[in-house]
LOTI-427161 format. One record per residue (C-alpha): x, y negated, z. Coordinates in steps of 0.05 Angstrom, whole numbers, plus 5000, padded with zeros to 4 digits. Last residue first. Example, Ala and Ser with C-alpha at 12.3 -4.5 7.8 and 13.67 -1.06 7.14 Angstrom:
% LOTI-427161
      X      Y      Z
   5273   5021   5143
   5246   5090   5156
***
This chain:
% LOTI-427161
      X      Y      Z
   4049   8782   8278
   4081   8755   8230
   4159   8774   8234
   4208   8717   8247
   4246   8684   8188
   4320   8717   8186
   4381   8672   8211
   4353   8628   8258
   4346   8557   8277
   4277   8542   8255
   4271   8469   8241
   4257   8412   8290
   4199   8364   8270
   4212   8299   8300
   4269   8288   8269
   4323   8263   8314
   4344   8198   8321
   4425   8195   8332
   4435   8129   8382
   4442   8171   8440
   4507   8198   8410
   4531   8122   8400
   4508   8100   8473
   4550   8158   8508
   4603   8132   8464
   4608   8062   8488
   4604   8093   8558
   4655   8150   8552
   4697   8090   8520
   4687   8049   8578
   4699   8104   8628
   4774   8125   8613
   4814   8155   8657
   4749   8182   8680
   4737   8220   8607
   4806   8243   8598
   4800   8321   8587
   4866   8345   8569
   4868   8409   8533
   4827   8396   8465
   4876   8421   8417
   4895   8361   8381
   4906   8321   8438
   4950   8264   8417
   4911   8244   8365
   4842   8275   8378
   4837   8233   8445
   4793   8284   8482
   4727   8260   8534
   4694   8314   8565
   4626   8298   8601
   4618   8363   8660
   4584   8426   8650
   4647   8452   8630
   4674   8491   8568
   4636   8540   8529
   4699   8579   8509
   4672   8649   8498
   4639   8644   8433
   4605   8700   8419
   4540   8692   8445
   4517   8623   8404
   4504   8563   8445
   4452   8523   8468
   4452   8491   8537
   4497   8431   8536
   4497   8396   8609
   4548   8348   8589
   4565   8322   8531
   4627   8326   8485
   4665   8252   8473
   4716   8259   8413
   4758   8196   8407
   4806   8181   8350
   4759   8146   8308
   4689   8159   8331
   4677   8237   8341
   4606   8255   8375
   4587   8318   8410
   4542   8373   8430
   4474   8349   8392
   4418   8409   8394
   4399   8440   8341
   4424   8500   8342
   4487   8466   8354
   4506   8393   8332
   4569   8352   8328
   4559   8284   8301
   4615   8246   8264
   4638   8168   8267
   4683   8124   8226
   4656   8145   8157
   4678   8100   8107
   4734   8111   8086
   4804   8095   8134
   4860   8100   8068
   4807   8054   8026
   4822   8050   7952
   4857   8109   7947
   4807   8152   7902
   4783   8192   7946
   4772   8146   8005
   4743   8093   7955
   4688   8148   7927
   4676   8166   8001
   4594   8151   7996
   4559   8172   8061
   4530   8226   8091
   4466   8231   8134
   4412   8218   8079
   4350   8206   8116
   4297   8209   8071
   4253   8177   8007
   4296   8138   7979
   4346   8203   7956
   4415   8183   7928
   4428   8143   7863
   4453   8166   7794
   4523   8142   7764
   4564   8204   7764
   4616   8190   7816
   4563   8158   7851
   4513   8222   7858
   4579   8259   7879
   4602   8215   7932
   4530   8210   7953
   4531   8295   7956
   4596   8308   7983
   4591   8260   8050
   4550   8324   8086
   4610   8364   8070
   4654   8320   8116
   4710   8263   8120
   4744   8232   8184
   4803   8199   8144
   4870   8249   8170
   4896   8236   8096
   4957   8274   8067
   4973   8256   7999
   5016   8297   7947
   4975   8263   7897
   4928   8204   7896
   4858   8229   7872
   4849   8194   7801
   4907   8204   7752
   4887   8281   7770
   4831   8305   7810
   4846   8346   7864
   4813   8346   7932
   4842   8401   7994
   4798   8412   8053
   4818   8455   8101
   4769   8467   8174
   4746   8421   8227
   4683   8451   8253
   4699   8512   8305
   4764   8497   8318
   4746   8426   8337
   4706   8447   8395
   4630   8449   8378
   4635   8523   8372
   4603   8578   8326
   4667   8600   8291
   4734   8578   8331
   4761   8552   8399
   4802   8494   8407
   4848   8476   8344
   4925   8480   8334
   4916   8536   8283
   4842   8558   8272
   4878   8627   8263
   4838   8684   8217
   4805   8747   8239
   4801   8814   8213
   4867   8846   8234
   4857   8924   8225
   4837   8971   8280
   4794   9016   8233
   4757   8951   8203
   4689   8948   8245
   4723   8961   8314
   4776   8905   8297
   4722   8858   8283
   4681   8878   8346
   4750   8865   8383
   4760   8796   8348
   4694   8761   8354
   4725   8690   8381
   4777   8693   8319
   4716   8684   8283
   4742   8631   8238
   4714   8558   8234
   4667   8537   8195
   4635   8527   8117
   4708   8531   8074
   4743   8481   8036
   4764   8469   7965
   4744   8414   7919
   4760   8402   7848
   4740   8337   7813
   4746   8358   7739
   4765   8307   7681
   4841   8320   7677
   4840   8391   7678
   4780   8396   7631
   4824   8414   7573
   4782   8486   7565
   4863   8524   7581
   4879   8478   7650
   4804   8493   7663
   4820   8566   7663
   4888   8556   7695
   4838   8524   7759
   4797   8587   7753
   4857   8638   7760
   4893   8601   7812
   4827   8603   7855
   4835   8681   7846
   4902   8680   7872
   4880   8645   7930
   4814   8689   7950
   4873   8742   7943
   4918   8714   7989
   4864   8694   8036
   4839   8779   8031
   4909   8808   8050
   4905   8760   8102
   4851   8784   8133
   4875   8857   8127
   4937   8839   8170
   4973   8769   8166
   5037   8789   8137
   5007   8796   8073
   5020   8860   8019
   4974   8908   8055
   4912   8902   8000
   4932   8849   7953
   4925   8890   7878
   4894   8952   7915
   4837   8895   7922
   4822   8877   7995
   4772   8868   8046
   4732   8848   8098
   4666   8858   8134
   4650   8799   8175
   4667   8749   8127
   4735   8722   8090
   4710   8725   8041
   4631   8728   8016
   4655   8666   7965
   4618   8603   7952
   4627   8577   7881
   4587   8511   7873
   4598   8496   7793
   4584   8422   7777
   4584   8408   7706
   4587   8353   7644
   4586   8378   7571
   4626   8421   7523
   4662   8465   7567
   4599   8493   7589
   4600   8567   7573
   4668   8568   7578
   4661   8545   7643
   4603   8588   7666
   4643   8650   7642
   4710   8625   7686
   4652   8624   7749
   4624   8695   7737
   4703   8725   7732
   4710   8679   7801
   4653   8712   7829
   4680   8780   7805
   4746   8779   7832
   4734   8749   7903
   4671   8808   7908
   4714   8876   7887
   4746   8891   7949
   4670   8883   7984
   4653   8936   7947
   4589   8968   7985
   4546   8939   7932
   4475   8924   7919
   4443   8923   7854
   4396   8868   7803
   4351   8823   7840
   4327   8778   7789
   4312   8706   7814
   4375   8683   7776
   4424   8748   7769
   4415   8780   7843
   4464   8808   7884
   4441   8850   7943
   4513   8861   7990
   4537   8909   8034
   4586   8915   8099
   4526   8909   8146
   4550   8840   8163
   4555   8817   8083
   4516   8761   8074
   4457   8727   8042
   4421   8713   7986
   4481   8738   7938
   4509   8717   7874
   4499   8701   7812
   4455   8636   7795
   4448   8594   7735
   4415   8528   7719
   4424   8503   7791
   4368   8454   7813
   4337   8478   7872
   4286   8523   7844
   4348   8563   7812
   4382   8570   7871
   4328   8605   7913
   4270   8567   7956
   4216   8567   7910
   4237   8649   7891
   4233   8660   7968
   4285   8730   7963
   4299   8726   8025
   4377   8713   8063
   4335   8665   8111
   4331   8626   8043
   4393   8591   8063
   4449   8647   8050
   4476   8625   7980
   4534   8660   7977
   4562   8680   7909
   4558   8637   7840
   4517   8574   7841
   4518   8536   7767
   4495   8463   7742
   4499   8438   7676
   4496   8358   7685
   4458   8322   7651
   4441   8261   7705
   4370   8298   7733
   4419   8362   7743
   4471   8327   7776
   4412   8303   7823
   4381   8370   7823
   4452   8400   7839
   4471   8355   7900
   4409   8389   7933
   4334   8357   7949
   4303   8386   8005
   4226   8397   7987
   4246   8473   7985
   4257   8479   8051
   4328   8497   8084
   4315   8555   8130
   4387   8588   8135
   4413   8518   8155
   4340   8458   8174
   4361   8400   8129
   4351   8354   8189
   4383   8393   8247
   4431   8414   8187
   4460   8353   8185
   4446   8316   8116
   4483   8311   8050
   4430   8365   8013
   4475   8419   7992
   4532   8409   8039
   4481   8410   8105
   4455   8468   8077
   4511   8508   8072
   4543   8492   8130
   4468   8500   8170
   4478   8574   8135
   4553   8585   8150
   4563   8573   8222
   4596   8510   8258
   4585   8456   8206
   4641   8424   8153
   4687   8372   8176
   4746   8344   8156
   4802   8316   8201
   4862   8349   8167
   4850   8324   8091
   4902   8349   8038
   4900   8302   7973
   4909   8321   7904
   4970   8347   7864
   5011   8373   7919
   4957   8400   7953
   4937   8437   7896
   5002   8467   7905
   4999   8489   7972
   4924   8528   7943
   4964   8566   7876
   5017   8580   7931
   4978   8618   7989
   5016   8654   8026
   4988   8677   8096
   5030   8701   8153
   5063   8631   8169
   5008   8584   8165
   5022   8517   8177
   4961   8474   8131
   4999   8479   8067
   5019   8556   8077
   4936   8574   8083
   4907   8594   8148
   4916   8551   8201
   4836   8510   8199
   4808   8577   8184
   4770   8612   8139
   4705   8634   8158
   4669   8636   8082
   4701   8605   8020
   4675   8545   7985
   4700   8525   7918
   4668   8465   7894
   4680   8441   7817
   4657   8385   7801
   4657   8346   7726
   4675   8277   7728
   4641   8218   7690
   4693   8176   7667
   4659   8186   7590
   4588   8178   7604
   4608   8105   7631
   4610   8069   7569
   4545   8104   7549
   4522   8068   7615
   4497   8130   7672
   4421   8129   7676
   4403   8103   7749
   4352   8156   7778
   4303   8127   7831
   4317   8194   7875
   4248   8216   7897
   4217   8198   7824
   4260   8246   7784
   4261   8297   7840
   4184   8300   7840
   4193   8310   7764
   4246   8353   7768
   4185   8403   7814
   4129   8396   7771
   4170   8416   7714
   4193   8480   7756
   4125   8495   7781
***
């Protein structure tokens, strides 16, 4: 099934074999992608209960992005960074196997590919044709889904092997799994996806971090996630792949600060919840604080350093970036919904080439960004139950410059861009098969 399988991704991508001159500037990638962390909650993007010093200074040796995007909720995040498509195509906790994923085209180009933690779009089930190792990653630890019941099943490839109530113990071991896959793989070209359980739903701490923040429990566990990122990047400091790794850190949404009296029920009274900063809103929501979350991108004599770049950028624009960094080709046969930010990276192009970025919810489109302009429809009808800031009924138009945080709605001071972007959201064709939108696959009757 396997074969069959690289085979149909062989011929669905139109593979361009990297030059032997080229084998050598081919990056590795590293992706480290934590879980409900918010836009204000490391030092480098304003925090001032959270340190995070091994993440400030990545910033100083890569670029910090402020208008990147990621999805509202973790499994169409996921998805959507896996394949390069909005999740209203790529279908969030129900991705299909016939999806094609950043690491079957790394895979396809030599690449040794690795997902350790949370994978959460099998509908959290063990579907073995719909698990990591099916979709192109040579090694899996982790978990199927996540941790709302304040346990974990962690399986080793398609082997299920415990469940844990230690959710202290989670940041530690994924990155210990994540240093063995270097060291492992030191030797040829990688992409390691580490997506962490924290900071979600049921939180905690090692004894190591565990009431030393000022930002409560939560930030007990950012300062740890932090530490433990410090610990991989010395690793590849140690292999000599410093110089030849793309790393990327981000995270899949927004925080729940919209959930914070169930969170403070489920953790004794503690502080469970991070800050979306400045934003509107947080976890679930089409407002920005919902969506636009940290992204920091190091890779050194490459990535300009010490940069700070408000270039609309996203998750979905990971996997042709990727596929061009190491000379193979995107996907013919589909709709790839990112594009190729190689220049933006690299410095070449300060604006890259995205100009324009679709907001969707369950399925249903809530908003478009083009430039500086965010333009949120009327009428919007799905949303999920915790988030308490719906809005109006009405069109909302924000300039994202001066207006950060969503608070002045200018859309009759300013009709013809409502107009131009009324025509850009209606431009978005839909597939015309929608995907299930939920978390767990519904019970046969």
């Amino acid at each position: 099934m396997i074969r069959t399988r690289c085979l149909a991704v062989l011929l669905a991508v139109w593979l361009a074999i990297p030059a032997a001159s080229a084998e050598k500037d081919r990056p590795n990638f590293l992706v480290i992608f934590t879980d409900d962390q918010g836009y204000g909650d490391l030092g480098c993007y304003g925090s001032q209960t959270i340190r995070s010093p091994r993440l400030d200074q990545l910033a100083k040796e890569g670029t910090r992005f402020t208008s990147f995007y990621a999805q509202i909720v973790c499994g169409p995040s996921r998805s959507a960074l896996l394949t390069g498509r909005y999740p209203i195509r790529s279908w969030g906790w129900s991705m299909p196997a016939e999806e094609i994923t950043i690491a079957e085209l790394l895979k396809t180009a030599g690449y040794a590919t690795a997902c350790i933690g949370k994978w959460d779009v099998s509908n959290r089930a063990a579907i073995p044709n719909r698990m990591p190792n099916a979709q192109g990653f040579d090694y899996f630890w982790g978990t199927l889904g996540a941790n709302d019941d304040g346990s974990v099943v962690l399986h080793h490839n398609n082997k299920e092997i415990g469940r844990t109530r230690d959710m202290a113990s989670l940041t530690r071991t994924y990155t210990d799994r994540a240093i063995a896959f270097l060291k492992e793989n030191k030797d040829k070209p990688f992409f390691l996806y580490v997506a962490h359980t924290m900071v979600h739903s049921i939180i905690d701490a090692s004894p190591q971090f565990k009431g030393k923040s000022k930002g409560g429990l939560y930030g007990d566990a950012v300062e740890e996630l932090d530490y433990h990122t410090g610990r991989l990047l010395d690793v590849l400091d140690e292999l000599g792949l410093r110089r030849n790794t793309l790393v990327i850190f981000t995270t899949d949404n927004g925080p729940w600060n919209n959930l914070q009296e169930v969170l403070r029920k489920r953790h004794n009274g503690a502080v469970a919840w991070g800050s979306s900063g400045p934003l509107r809103e947080g976890k679930g929501s089409t407002y920005e604080g919902g969506i636009r979350v940290p992204c920091i991108v190091r890779w050194p004599g490459k990535v300009p350093a010490g940069r700070v770049s408000d270039a609309i950028f996203a998750t979905i624009d990971f996997l042709p970036t990727f596929a061009h960094l190491a000379g193979c080709q995107t996907p013919k046969d589909r709709i790839i919904d990112g594009v190729d930010q190689t220049d933006l990276l690299l410095g070449k192009n300060e604006n890259g080439a995205r100009d324009h970025y679709f907001y969707f919810c369950q399925n249903e489109l809530h908003a478009v960004r083009k430039g500086k302009w965010k333009l949120r429809l009327p009428n919007l009808k799905k949303f999920y139950g915790y988030v308490d800031d719906k809005g109006s009924k009405e069109t909302e138009l924000y300039d994202l410059d001066a207006d950060i945080g969503e608070k002045q709605n200018v859309a009759k001071k300013h009709p013809e861009v409502v107009a131009e972007l009324m025509k850009l959201a209606r431009s978005f064709d839909p597939p015309k098969k929608l995907g299930y939108t939920g978390i767990y696959l519904p019970r046969k009757k």
